[in-house]
C-alpha positions in Angstrom: 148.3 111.8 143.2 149.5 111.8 139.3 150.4 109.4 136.8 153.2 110.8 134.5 152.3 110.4 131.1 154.3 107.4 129.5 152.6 107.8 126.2 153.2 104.4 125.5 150.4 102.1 123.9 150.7 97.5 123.7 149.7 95.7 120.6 149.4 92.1 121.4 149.8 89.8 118.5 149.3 86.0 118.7 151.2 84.6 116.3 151.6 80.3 115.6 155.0 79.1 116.1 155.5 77.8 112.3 156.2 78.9 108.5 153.2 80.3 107.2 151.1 77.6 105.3 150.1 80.5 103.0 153.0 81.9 101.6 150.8 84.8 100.7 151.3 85.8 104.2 154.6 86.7 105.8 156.0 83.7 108.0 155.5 84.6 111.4 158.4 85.8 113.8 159.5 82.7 115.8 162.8 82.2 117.0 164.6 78.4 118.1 167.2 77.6 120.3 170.1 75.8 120.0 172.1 74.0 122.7 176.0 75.8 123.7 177.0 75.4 126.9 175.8 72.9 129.2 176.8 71.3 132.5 176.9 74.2 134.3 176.5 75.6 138.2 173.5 77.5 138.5 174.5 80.0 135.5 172.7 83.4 135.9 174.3 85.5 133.8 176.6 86.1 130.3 178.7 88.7 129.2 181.5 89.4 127.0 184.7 91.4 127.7 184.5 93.8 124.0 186.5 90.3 122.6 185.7 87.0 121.1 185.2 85.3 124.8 182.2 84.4 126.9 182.1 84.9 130.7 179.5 82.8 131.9 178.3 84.1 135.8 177.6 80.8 138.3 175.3 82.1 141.3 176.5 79.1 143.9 179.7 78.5 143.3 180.9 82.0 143.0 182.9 80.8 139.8 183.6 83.2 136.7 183.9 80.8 133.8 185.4 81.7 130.1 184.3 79.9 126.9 185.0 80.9 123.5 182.3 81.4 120.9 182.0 78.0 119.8 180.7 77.1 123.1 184.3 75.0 124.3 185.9 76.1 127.7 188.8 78.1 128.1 189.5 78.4 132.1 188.0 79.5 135.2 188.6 83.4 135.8 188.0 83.9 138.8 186.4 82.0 142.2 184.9 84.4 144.8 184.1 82.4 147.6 183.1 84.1 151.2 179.5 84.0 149.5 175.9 83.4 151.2 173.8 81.4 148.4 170.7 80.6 150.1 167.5 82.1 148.0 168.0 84.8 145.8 172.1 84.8 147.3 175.3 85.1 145.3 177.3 85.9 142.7 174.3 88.1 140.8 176.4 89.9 138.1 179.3 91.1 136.3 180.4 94.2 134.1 183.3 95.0 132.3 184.7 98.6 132.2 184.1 100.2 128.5 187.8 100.1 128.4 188.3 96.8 129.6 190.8 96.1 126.6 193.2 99.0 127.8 192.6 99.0 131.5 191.7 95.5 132.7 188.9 96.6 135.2 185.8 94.4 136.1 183.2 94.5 138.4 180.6 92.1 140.4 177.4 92.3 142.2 177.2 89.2 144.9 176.1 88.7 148.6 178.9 88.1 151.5 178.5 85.5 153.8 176.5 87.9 156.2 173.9 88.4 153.2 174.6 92.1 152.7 174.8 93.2 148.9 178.7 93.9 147.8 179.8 95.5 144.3 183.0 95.1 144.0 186.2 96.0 141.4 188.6 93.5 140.5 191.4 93.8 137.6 192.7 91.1 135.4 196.2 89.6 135.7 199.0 89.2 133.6 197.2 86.1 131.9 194.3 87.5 130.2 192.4 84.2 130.9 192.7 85.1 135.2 191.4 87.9 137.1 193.6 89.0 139.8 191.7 87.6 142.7 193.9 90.1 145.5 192.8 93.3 143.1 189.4 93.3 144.8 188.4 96.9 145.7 185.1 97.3 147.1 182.8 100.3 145.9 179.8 99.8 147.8 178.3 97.8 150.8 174.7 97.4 151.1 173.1 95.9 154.7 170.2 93.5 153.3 167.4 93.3 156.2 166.2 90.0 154.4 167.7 87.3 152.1 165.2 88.0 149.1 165.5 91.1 146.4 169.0 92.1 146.5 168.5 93.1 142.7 171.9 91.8 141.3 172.4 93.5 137.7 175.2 95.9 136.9 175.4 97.7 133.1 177.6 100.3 132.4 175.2 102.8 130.0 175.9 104.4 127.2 177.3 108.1 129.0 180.3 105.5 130.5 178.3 105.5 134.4 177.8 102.3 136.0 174.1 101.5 136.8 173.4 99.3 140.0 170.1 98.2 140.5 168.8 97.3 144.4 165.9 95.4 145.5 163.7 97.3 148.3 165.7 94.9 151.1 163.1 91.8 150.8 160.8 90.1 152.9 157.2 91.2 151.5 155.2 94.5 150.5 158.3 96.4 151.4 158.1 96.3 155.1 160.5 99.2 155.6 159.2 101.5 153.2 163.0 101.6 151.2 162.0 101.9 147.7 160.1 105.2 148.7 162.9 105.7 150.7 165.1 108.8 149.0 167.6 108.9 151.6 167.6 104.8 151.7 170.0 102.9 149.2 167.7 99.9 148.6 164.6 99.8 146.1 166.4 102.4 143.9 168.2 102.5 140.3 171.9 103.9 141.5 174.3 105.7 139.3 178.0 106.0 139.4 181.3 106.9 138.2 183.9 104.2 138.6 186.8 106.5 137.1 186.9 109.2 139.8 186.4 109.6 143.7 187.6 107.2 146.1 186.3 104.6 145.7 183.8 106.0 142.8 182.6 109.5 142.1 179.1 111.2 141.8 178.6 112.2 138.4 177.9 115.9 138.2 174.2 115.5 136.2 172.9 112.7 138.6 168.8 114.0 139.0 169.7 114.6 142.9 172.9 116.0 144.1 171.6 119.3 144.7 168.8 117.6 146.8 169.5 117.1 150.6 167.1 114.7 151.5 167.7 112.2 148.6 171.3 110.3 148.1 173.7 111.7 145.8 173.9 107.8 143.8 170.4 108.0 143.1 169.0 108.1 139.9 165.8 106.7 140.3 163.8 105.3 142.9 160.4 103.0 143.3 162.0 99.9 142.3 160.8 96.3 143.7 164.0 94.3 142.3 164.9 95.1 139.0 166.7 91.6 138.4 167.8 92.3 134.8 168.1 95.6 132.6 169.9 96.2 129.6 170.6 100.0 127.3 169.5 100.1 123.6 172.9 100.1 122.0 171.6 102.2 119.0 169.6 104.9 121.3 170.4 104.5 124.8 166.4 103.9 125.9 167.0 102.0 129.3 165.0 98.9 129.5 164.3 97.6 133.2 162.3 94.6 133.8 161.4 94.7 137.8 160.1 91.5 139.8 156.5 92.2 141.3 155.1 91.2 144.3 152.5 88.8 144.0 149.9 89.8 141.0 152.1 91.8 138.9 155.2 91.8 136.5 156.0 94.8 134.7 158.6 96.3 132.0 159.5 99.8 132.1 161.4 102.0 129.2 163.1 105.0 130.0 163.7 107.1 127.1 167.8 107.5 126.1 167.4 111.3 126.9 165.5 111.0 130.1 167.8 113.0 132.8 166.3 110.7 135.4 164.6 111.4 139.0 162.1 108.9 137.9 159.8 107.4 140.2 159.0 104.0 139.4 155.9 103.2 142.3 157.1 100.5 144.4 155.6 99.6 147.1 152.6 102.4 146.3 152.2 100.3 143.0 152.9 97.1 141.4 153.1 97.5 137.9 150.3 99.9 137.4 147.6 98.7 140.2 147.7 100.6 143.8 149.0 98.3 146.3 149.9 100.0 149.5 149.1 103.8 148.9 149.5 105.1 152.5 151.6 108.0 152.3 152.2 107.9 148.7 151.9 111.4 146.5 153.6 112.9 143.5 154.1 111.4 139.8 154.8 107.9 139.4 156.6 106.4 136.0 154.5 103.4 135.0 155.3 100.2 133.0 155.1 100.0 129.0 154.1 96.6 129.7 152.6 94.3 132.7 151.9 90.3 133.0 149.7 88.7 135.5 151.0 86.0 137.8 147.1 84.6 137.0 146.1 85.2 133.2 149.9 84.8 132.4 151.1 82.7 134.8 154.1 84.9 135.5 156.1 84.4 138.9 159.5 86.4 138.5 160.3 88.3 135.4 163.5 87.9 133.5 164.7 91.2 131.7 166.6 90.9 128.0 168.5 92.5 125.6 167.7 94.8 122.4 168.9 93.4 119.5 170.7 95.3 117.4 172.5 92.5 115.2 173.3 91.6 111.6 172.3 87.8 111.2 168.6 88.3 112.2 167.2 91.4 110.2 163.6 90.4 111.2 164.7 90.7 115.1 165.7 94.0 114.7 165.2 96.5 117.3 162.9 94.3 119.3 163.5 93.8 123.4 163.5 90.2 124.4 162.1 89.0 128.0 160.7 85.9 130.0 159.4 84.9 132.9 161.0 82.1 135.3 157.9 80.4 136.0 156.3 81.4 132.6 159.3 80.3 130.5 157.5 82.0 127.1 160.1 84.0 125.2 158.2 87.5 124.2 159.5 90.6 122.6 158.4 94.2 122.3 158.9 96.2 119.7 158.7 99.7 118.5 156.2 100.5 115.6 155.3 103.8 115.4 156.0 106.7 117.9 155.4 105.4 121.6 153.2 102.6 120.4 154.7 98.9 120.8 154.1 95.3 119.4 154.4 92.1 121.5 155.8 89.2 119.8 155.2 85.6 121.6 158.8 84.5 120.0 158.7 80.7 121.4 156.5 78.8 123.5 158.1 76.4 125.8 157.9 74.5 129.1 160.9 75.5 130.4 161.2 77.2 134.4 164.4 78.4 135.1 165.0 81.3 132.6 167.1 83.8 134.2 169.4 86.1 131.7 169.5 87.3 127.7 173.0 88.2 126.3 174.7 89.1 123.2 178.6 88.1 122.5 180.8 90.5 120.6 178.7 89.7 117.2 175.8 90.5 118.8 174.4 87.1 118.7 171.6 86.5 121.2 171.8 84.0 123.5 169.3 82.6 126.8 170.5 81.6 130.2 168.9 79.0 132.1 169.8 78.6 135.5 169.0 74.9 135.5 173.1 74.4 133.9 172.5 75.3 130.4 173.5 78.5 127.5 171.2 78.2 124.3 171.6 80.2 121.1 169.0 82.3 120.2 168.6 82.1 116.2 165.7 83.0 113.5 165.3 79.6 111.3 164.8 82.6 108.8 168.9 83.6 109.3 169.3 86.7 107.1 167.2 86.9 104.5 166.1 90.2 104.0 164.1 91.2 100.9 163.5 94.5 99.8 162.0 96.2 96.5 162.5 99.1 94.6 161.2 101.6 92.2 161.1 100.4 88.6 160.3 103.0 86.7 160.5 101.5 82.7 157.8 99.4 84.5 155.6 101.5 86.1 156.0 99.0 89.4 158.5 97.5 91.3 161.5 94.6 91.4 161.9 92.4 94.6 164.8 91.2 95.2 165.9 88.0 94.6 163.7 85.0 96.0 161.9 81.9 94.8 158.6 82.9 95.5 157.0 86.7 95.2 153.4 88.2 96.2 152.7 91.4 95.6 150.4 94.1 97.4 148.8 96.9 96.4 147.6 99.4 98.9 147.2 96.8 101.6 145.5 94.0 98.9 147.1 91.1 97.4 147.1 91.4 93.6 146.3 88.4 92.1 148.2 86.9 89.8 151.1 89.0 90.3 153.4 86.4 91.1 156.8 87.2 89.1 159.9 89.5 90.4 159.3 92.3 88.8 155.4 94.0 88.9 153.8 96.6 87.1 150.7 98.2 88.8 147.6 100.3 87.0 146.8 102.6 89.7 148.9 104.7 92.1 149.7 103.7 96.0 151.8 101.6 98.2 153.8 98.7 97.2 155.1 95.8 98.8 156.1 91.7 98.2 155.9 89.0 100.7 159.3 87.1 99.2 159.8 83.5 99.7 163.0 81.9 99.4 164.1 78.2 98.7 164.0 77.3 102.6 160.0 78.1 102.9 160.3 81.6 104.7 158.1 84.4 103.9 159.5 88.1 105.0 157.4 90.7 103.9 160.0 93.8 101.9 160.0 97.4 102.6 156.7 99.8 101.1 157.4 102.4 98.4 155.0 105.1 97.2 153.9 104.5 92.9 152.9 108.0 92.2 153.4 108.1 88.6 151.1 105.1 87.3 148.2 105.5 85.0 149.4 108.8 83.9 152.5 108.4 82.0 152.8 110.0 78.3 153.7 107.2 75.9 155.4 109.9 73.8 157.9 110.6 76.5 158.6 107.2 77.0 159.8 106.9 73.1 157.6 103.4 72.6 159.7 101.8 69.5 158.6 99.2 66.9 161.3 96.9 65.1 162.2 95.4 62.3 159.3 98.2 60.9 158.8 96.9 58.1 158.1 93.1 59.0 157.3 89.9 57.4 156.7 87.8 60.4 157.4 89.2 64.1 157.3 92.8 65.6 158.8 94.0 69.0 157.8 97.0 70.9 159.7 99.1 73.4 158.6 101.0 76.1 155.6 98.7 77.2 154.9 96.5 80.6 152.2 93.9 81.4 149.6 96.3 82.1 149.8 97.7 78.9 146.6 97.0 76.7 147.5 96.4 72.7 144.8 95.7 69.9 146.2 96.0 66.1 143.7 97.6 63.5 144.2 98.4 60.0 144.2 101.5 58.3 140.0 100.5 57.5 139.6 100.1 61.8 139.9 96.5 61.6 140.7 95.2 64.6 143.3 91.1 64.0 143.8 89.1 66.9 147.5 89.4 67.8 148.5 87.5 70.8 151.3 89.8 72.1 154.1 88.1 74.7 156.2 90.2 77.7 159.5 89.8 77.5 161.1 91.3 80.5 159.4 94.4 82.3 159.4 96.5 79.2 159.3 94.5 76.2 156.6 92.5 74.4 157.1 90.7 71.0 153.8 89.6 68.6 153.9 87.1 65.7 152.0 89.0 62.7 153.2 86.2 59.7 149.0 85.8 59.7 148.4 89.3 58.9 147.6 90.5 55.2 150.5 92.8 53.7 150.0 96.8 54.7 149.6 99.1 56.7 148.8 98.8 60.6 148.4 100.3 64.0 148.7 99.4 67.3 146.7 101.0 70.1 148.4 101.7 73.5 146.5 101.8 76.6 147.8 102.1 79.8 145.3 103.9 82.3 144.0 106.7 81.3 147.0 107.2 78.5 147.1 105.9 74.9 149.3 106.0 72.3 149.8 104.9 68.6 152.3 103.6 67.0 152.3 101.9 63.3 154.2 99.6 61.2 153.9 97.6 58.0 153.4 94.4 57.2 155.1 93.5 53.9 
């Protein structure tokens, strides 16, 4: 028996859930939610239609409600009644063809009143606000042995197939051995194509239609109930977040490139733990990430989305999930290669967490099946600073922000405080950047390679009005630049020279005696002299 190799590694950060009180330090990533849509009928799921409307999925009632995206209603689109709601029953989920816009085609996941899984195709009618409720075509039919884990997701990915996730058939431990199953339907990913066959088509790369013991639909198997998944919209990585038993809730990536045949462990596993091994061989797929129903008082795991947005830089690229019991909002996020960082987002009390979706702008939102849509927003919006090379100041220049902290190879430079920042010695640069609001982001690195070893006479250092009576300024120079003035004797005058801007200092000499004098230039290891007169 073989593990497959995930090479994926967890970094767990604890982080408070409030602005930095050192502003030295980057304000930690926290999220809030606002209130959009309330009053609702057991909502369990949100999706958009490629426009500037929100479809909003009620389990019970069967009803397919439209709201626009300032949260006001528009109309009921559709009502599919004939439904059994008991448990983990009903109207589970909705996806709209990639060419929904040109061809009008949508499609639904819910349990008939016998309790057996249905996906379904409807089209909309004439008014775009109503769904043709006699267009119902029916794809697939799946006989449910119990009422519990009927899965209930449906994305389309990014290669235009639909993806239909099934729960192993319910009851407990997996009973019937289904996820294991490769010539059973339930407990397994499933992978179609919705624009050929009657009434869908095999695509020709699916991991097992040259295999006669597995079904042609399958594209991965092991599954417990994989309630919620989502694609990465930039890579295609497939995220699925599947229910556990009774110790264990786990979330699995599948790379964007994987050509699938995965098997995931159920019932052999739970997350990564044996649970019922009898019979089990071969390589198993195992979870990036999995959450105790003890030490994390996990019950039911909620999958999310990636985001991939514009308004929330700091949110970029990280996968958002829950738990229903739980109610936390954590995120994972790529760092480096295969190694990931968990982000407790927002602590709160609330059970009944179900769904993450993005409307058409790719804002985030959070469904709770207790009647309400909330707006998931960073209190930091879109600030975004970044810094770049300077090289007239041997540094860097943040942009713009009321605060700025710099850092040298990994140490805060005291006293560096300003926009712009020269450094003495070569390495990586970054600011922490505070803006009028109180948040912290932390910029991009750069490399300084060229410090401490610049030539003064390529940098054409200039001293004017030469001669002077009362003031000199010199060119070419940056706050780390040392400057002593001595007399043609070695003499050394106090002269109190004052930066002006990252490569400009001016020096009030009216005090000095009439003749002859030079200023030293240090900076690093290279000098320089320059002269001028006093008259």
């Amino acid at each position: 028996m073989n593990f497959m190799n995930t090479r994926f590694y967890l970094l767990t950060l604890t982080l408070m859930m409030a602005f930095s009180v050192n502003a030295q330090e980057p304000s930690p990533l926290e999220i809030e939610l606002e209130p959009f849509i309330s009053g609702l009928s057991n909502p369990v799921g949100l999706e958009h239609a490629g426009d500037d409307r929100l479809f909003v999925i009620q389990k019970n009632s069967g009803i397919i409600k439209i709201y626009n995206l300032d949260g006001e209603f528009i109309a009921d689109f559709i009502d599919i009644d004939g439904l059994s709601t008991a448990s983990e029953q009903g109207l589970l989920g909705l996806a709209f063809h990639p060419d929904y816009q040109q061809n009008g085609r949508f499609y639904v996941n819910y349990t008939d009143s016998s309790g057996d899984t249905v996906i379904s195709e409807f089209t909309v009618s004439s008014d775009p606000n109503e769904a043709d409720a006699n267009s119902e075509q029916v794809l697939l039919e799946i006989i449910q042995p119990f009422s519990n884990h009927n899965g209930g997701g449906l994305e389309f990915g990014p290669d235009g197939y639909l993806y239909i996730g099934t729960g192993d058939g319910g009851s407990g431990g997996d009973p019937q051995d289904n996820a294991q199953n490769p010539q059973e339907i339930l407990g397994k990913m499933l992978r179609i194509d919705v624009d050929s066959g009657d009434p869908y088509g095999i695509p020709a790369d699916n991991p097992f239609v040259a295999a006669e013991d597995t079904l042609d639909e399958i594209w991965s198997i092991g599954m417990r109930n994989p309630w919620r998944y989502t694609f990465d919209d930039e890579n295609g990585d497939f995220w699925i977040a599947d229910v556990g038993q009774n110790a264990w809730e786990e979330v699995n990536l599948e790379p964007g490139d994987s050509e699938g045949g995965l098997n995931y462990g159920w019932r052999c596993y739970e997350a990564t733990f044996e649970y019922n091994t009898d019979g089990c061989s071969g390589d198993y797929f195992f979870p990036i990430a999995e959450y105790s129903h003890n030490g994390d008082n996990f019950c039911s795991i909620t999958g999310g989305i990636v985001y991939r947005g514009l308004q929330y830089p700091r949110l970029e690229g990280h996968y958002f999930f829950t738990d229903y019991c739980a109610g936390d909002i954590l995120s994972l996020v790529e760092v480096e290669e295969d190694v990931f960082e968990e982000h407790t987002l927002l602590e709160t009390n609330t059970f009944g967490y179900v769904a993450f979706a993005t409307d058409i702008n790719k804002q985030p939102y959070i469904v709770d099946i207790n009647g309400n849509i909330l707006k998931i927003v960073d209190p930091c919006g879109d600030f975004d600073p970044e810094i770049s090379a300077n090289v007239d100041l041997n540094g860097a220049i943040a942009t713009e922000g009321t605060e700025y902290y710099w850092y040298l190879n990994g140490d805060l430079v005291d006293g560096e405080n300003d926009q712009e920042f020269a450094a003495d010695e070569n390495g990586e640069v970054y600011a922490v950047v505070e803006n009028a609001d109180g948040c912290a982001v932390q910029t991009n690195s750069i490399e300084l390679t060229n410090v401490s070893v610049e030539d003064f006479e390529k940098r054409e250092v200039k001293v004017y009005p030469n001669p002077t009576s009362d003031s000199i300024t010199i060119e070419g120079v940056n706050s780390k630049t040392q400057m002593e003035v001595v007399n043609t004797a070695g003499q050394i005058f106090v002269v109190n020279f004052n930066q002006e801007g990252h490569s400009k200092a001016v020096a009030d000499v009216s005090h000095l005696p009439s003749g002859m004098y030079f200023i030293r230039l240090q900076n690093g290891t290279s000098s320089s002299v320059i002269q001028f007169t006093k008259k």
